[in-house]
N, C-alpha and C positions, 0 to 999 in steps of 0.2 A: 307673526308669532311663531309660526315654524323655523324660520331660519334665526330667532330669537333661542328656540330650544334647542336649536342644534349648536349654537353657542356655546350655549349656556352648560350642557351634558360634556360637548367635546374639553371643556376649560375646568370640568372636574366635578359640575351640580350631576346631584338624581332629580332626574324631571321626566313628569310624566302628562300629559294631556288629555283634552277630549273635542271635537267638532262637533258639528253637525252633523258633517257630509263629508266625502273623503276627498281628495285632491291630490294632485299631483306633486305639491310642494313635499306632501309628506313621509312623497316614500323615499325621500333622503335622511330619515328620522332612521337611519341601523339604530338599534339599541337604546332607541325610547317609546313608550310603549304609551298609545295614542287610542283613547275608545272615540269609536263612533258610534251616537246613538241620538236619541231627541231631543235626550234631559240630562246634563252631566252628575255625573257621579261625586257620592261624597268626595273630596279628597282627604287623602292622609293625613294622620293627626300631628299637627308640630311642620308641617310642608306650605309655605310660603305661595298663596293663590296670586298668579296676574292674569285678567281680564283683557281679552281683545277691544278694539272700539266696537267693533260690531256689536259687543256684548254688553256694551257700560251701560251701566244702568239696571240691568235685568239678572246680574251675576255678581253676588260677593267679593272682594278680592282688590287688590292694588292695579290701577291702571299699567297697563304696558311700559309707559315711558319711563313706569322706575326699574323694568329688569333693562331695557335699553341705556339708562344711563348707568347700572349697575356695572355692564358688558362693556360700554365703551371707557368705563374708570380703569377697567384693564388694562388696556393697551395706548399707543399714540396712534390717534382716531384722527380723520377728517370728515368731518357733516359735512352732507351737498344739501342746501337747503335750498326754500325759494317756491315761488306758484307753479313753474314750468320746467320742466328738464333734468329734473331732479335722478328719474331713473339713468337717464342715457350716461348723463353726466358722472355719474357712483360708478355704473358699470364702466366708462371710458378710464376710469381714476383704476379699480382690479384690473380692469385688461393690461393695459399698461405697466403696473405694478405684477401682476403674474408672468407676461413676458418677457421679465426683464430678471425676473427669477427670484423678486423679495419676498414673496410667500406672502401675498398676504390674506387677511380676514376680510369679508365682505358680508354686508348686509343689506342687499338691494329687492326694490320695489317689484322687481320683475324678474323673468326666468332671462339667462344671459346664456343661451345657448354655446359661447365660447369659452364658457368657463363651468358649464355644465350645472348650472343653479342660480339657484338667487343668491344661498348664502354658502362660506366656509369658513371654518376655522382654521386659518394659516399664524402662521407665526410672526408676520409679521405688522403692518402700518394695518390698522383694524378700518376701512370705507362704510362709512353709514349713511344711508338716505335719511335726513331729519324729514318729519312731519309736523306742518303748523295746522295742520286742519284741526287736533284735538290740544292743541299750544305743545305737542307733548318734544318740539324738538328744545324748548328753553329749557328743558332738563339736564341738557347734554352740555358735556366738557371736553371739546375736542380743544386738540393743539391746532389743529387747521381746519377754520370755517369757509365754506364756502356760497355766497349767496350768488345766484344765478338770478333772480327780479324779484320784485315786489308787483304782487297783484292782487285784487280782491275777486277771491275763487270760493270761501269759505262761510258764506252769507251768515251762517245762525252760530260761528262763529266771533266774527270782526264784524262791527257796525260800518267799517270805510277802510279804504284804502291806506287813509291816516294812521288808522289804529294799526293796520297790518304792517303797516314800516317803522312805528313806534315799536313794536311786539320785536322782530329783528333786530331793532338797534338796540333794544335794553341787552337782547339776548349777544351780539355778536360785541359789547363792551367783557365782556368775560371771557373771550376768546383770547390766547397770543397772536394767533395768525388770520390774519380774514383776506379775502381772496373777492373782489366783489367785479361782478362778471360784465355789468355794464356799463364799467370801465375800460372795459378791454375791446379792440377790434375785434368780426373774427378771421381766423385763423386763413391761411390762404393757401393752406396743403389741400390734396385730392384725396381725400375724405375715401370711406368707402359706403357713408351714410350718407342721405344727401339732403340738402335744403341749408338755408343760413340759420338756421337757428341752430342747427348742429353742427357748424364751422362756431357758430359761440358759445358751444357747451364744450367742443373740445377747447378754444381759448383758457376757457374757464380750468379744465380739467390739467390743461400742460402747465397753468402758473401755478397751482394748486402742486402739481409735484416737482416743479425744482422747491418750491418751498420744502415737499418731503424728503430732499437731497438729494432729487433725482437730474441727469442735465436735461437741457433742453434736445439736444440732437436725439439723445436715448430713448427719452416721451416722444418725440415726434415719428421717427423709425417704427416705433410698436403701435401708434396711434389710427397712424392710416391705415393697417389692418383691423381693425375692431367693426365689427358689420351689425352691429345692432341690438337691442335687448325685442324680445320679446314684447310682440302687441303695439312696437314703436317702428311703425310705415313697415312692419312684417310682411314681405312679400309670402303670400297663401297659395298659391297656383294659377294657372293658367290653360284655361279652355276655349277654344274655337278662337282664338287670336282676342281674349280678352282677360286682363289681365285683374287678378283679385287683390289686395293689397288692405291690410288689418290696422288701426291703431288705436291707441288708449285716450286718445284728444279727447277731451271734456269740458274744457273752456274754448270761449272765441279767440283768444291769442292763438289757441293750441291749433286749430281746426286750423283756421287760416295760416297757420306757419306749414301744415300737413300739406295742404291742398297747394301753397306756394311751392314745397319741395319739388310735389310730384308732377307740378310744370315743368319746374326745370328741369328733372331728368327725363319726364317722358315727352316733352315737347307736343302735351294736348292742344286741341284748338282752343283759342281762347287767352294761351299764355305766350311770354316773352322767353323763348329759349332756344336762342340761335348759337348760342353756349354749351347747350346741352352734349353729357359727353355721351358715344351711344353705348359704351361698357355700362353705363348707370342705368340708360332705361330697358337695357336688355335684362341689369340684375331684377330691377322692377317690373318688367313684363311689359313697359311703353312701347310703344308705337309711334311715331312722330306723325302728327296730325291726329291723334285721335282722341276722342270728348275726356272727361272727368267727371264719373258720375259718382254722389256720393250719398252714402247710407248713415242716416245718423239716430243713434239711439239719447237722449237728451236724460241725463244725470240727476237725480234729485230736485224736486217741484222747488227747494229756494232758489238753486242756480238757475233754473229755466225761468220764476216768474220774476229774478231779476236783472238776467244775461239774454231774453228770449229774442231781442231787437240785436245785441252784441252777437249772437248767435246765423241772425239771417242776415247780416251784414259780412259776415265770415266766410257763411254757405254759398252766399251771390259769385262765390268767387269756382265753385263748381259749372257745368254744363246742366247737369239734373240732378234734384234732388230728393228723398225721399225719407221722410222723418217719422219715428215709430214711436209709441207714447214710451212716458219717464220710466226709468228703471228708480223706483224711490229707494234702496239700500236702505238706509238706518230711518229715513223721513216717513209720514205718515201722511196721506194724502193730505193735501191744501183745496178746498174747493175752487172749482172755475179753471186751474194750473193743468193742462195736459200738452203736450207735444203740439196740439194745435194753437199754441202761441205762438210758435215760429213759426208754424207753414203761414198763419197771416201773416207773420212779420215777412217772411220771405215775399209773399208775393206782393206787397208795397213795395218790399224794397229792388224787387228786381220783375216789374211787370212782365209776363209774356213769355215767364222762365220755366220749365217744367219742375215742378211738384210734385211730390208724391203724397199721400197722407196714408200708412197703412202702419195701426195699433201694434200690431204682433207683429214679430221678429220676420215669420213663417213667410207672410202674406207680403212686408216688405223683399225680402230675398226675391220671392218669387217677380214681384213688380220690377225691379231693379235688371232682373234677369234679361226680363222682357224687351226691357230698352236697349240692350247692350248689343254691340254691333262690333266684327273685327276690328282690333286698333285701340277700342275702348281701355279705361281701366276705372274698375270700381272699387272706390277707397268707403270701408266700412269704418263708421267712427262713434269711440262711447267707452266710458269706463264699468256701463254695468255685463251683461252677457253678452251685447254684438257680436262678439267673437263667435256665436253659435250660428252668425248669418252667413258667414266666409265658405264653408262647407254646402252649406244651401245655396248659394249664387252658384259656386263651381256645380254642384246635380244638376241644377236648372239648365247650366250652360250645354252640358253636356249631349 
């Protein structure tokens, strides 16, 4: 919603806001005036209310997705849609298009440390992250769609997988341009991000802009510099020869393509990476030969009580592991449903494997810490707060 207002003000609206709690996104908000408090404030009389998701339901007002397709009627827009890769992907599509000098607008899922934000108002090709979690990206009318997978990530959403690739194709026949990413090899440039699934995001992203009339040599030149969005395999620090490493992974595809990355570049025990280059694991803090331990904060009691199995079958794929109860975000507990579905699913699926089971964030860091030996690297993973455990590994380490 932030980088929705900042649109939204830079393109000529008065808008004004209210949070909860203050963030970081907001203080890019020059010249819109943002209350934080418990309980928002009347708004102006005749002033057009939209509602966060976090909020639906509990706050008056028009869902998000109608000032998002409002912003995107502006301009010639590309949606990066899809279950997986959706940030990297939007951000790889601005990078590219900023270095190349077309000015453009961006509206990304994440902080893009290379371009100083999530979002901007540029003048030019407007990049948006579509969201299916609340259907709200079939609202959008871009000239160039782009789908990166089909997956069922959004349980109290989609009843199947069925429904979620129906929902896509009703929405991507309204499209002129569609760009469909599992179609495509990937890419077989030297990356400065690393793992395969981000050789298929940038695939995704370089066809995505010759269609925006950009060439191919030109995309590919500005591409292999782009180092990453925020919260995606963010290298955090590195203490006593142990290397801390952040991401947003929240489904089993997600985890598993993270933990597959950071084989290959850090050459842990355990993986196949006689490939590995050692610019890559040095940018990540690997060590060649050394474990993969990983910290996992487990997303909303639907995905856990229906992905808990998909989940320890992903994790099996670390040295140790240590899983802290559900961040519930917008869900309200489910009886029976805590983080200890996967540690049993983990330990059928991988007898003999080290586990952790520690509730709070605090008490995991600390366990995590414990274990960590020079050479190591600890991949923290989750889309609710984890990020607050990156810092508490690095003191511990200390």
């Amino acid at each position: 919603m932030s980088g929705y207002a900042l649109l939204a003000h830079a393109w000529g609206a008065e808008v004004a806001g209210w949070d909860r709690a203050d963030t970081p996104y907001l203080r890019h908000l020059e010249g819109i005036a943002v209350e934080i408090s418990p309980d928002p404030p009347q708004p102006p009389s005749g002033w057009e209310v939209f509602v966060s998701t976090a909020f639906a339901g509990r706050l008056e007002g028009r869902p998000r997705a109608g000032l998002l397709a409002e912003l995107v009627a502006q301009r010639r827009t590309i949606v990066v849609a899809g279950a997986h890769g959706k940030t990297t992907t939007s951000a790889m599509l601005a990078f590219c298009l900023d270095r190349l000098g077309l000015e453009p607008a961006f509206l990304i899922g994440g902080d893009v440390p290379q371009l100083g934000g999530n979002a901007r108002a540029g003048s030019g090709w407007l990049v948006v992250e579509g969201d299916e979690s609340d259907r709200s990206v079939a609202a959008l009318r871009p000239e160039i769609a782009v789908l990166l997978n089909v997956d069922l990530d959004h349980h109290t959403t989609f009843g199947s997988r069925a429904e979620v690739e129906a929902f896509f194709e009703e929405w991507l026949r309204e499209v002129p341009h569609v760009v469909r990413a599992e179609e495509l090899g990937p890419v077989e440039l030297e990356l400065a991000v690393p793992g395969e699934h981000n050789r298929s995001n940038a695939a995704a992203a370089l066809a995505a802009l010759e269609l925006a009339g950009v060439s191919r040599a030109d995309a590919e030149a500005a591409i292999v510099d782009f180092r990453g969005a925020g919260r995606r395999l963010e290298p955090k620090g590195e203490v006593g020869g142990v290397a801390v490493v952040d991401s947003y992974a929240h489904h089993p595809a997600e985890l598993a393509a993270d933990l597959a990355a950071l084989r290959e570049t850090a050459g842990s025990a355990g993986g196949e990476a006689a490939d590995a280059r050692p610019e890559d694991a040095a940018a990540f803090g690997g060590s060649r030969g050394g474990r993969l331990l990983a910290l996992f904060q487990p997303h909303l009691y639907s995905r856990t009580l229906h992905l808990a199995h998909g989940f320890a079958e992903a994790l099996a794929g670390a040295d140790a592991v240590c899983v802290t109860e559900i961040y519930p975000a917008r869900e309200e507990p489910v009886p029976g449903v805590t983080g200890r579905l996967i540690v049993d699913e983990l330990a059928r699926t991988r007898p003999g494997m080290r586990i952790g089971w520690a509730p709070s964030l605090e008490d995991a860091a600390e366990l995590v810490a414990g274990w960590a030996r020079p050479g190591d690297t600890v991949l923290t993973l989750g889309a609710g707060d984890v990020d607050r455990a990156a810092p508490l590994i690095l003191e511990a380490l200390a």
